[in-house]
Wavefront OBJ file of the C-alpha trace (Angstrom):
o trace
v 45.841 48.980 91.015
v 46.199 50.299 86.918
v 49.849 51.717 88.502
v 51.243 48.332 89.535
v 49.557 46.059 86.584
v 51.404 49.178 84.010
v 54.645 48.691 86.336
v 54.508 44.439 85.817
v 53.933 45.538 82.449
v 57.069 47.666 81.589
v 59.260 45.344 84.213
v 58.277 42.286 81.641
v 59.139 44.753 79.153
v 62.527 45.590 80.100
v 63.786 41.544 81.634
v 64.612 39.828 78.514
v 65.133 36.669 80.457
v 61.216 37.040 81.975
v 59.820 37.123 78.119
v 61.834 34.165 77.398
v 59.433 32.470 79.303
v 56.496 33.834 77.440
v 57.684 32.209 74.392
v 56.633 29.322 75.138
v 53.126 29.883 75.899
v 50.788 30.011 72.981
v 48.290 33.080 74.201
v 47.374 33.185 78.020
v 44.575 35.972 79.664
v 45.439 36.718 83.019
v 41.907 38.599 84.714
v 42.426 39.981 87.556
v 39.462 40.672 90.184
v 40.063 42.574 92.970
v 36.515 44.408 94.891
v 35.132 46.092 91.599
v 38.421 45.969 89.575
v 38.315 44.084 86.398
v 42.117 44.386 84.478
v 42.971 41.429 81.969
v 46.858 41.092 80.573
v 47.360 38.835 77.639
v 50.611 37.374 77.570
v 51.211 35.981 73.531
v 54.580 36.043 71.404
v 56.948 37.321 74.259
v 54.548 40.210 75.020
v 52.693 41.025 78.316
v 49.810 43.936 77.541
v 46.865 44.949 78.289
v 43.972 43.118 76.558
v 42.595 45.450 73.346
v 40.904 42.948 71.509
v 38.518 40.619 73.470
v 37.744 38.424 70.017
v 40.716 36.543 70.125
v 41.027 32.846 71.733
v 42.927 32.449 74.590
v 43.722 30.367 77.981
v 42.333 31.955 80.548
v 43.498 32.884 83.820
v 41.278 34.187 87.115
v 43.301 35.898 90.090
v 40.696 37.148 93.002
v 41.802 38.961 95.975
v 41.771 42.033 97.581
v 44.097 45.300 96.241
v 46.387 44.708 98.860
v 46.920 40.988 98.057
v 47.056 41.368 94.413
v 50.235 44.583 95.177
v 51.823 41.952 97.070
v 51.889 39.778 94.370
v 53.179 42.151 92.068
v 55.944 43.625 93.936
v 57.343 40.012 94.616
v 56.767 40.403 98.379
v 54.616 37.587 98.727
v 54.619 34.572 96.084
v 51.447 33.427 94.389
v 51.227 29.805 95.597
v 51.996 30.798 99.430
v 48.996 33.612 99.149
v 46.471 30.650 97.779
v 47.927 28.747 100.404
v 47.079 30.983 102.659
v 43.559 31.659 101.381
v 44.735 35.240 100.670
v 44.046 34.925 96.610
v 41.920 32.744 94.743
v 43.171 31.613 91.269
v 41.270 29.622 88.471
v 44.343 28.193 85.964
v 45.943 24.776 85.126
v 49.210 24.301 87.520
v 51.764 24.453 84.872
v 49.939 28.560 84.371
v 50.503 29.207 88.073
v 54.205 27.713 87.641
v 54.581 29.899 85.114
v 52.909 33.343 86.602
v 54.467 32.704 89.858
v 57.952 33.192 87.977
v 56.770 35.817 86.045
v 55.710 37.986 89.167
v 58.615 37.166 91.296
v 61.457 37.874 88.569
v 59.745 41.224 87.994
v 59.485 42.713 91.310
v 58.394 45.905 91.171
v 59.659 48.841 93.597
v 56.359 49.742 94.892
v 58.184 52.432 96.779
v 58.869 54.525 93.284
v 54.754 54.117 92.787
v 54.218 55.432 96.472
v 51.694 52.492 96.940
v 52.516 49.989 99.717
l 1 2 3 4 5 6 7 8 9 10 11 12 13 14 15 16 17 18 19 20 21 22 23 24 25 26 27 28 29 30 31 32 33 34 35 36 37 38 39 40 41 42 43 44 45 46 47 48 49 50 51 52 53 54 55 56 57 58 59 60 61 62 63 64 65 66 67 68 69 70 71 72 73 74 75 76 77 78 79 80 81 82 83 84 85 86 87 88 89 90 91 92 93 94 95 96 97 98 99 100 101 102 103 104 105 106 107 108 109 110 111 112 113 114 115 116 117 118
């Protein structure tokens, strides 16, 4: 799971047009849960990362679902609002968040078959 959250991470990276979009949010904590998996991503100033410093303030995001789920969502094979749909994920956030993740995770789709995951 650490391989395809660091993947999303250096795909956000390198898509200019993805941090764009993270411009415009102030300081957002996406957690996600999957079985005994705890990763949290902070996306702030045009920057997706992994959370270092849990003292700061920030909107807060829950994703629950399964590894397999979760890789799905990353790689852009399935979209976020057709796994809640589908009762596949579980996600705690305002609906202008999941607007925004959803694009987020399907304009960085990640070639899970380079990680040798899926």
């Amino acid at each position: 799971m650490m391989e395809m959250i660091q993947s999303f991470l250096t795909k956000v990276k390198e898509c200019n047009h993805v941090r764009s979009l993270l411009n415009k949010e102030d300081c957002l904590l996406v957690h996600f849960i999957c079985g005994q998996q705890n990763i949290e991503v902070i996306l702030k100033n045009g920057e997706c990362t992994l959370l270092h410093d849990p003292s700061e303030s920030f909107i807060k995001c829950e994703i629950y679902g399964d590894e397999e789920t979760v890789e799905q969502l990353l790689s852009g094979e399935r979209k976020l609002r057709f796994l809640m749909q589908n009762g596949r994920l579980q996600v705690m956030a305002s609906f202008r968040t999941l607007l925004l993740l959803e694009a987020l995770f399907y304009l960085t789709k990640i070639d899970t078959k380079s990680l040798n995951i899926i």
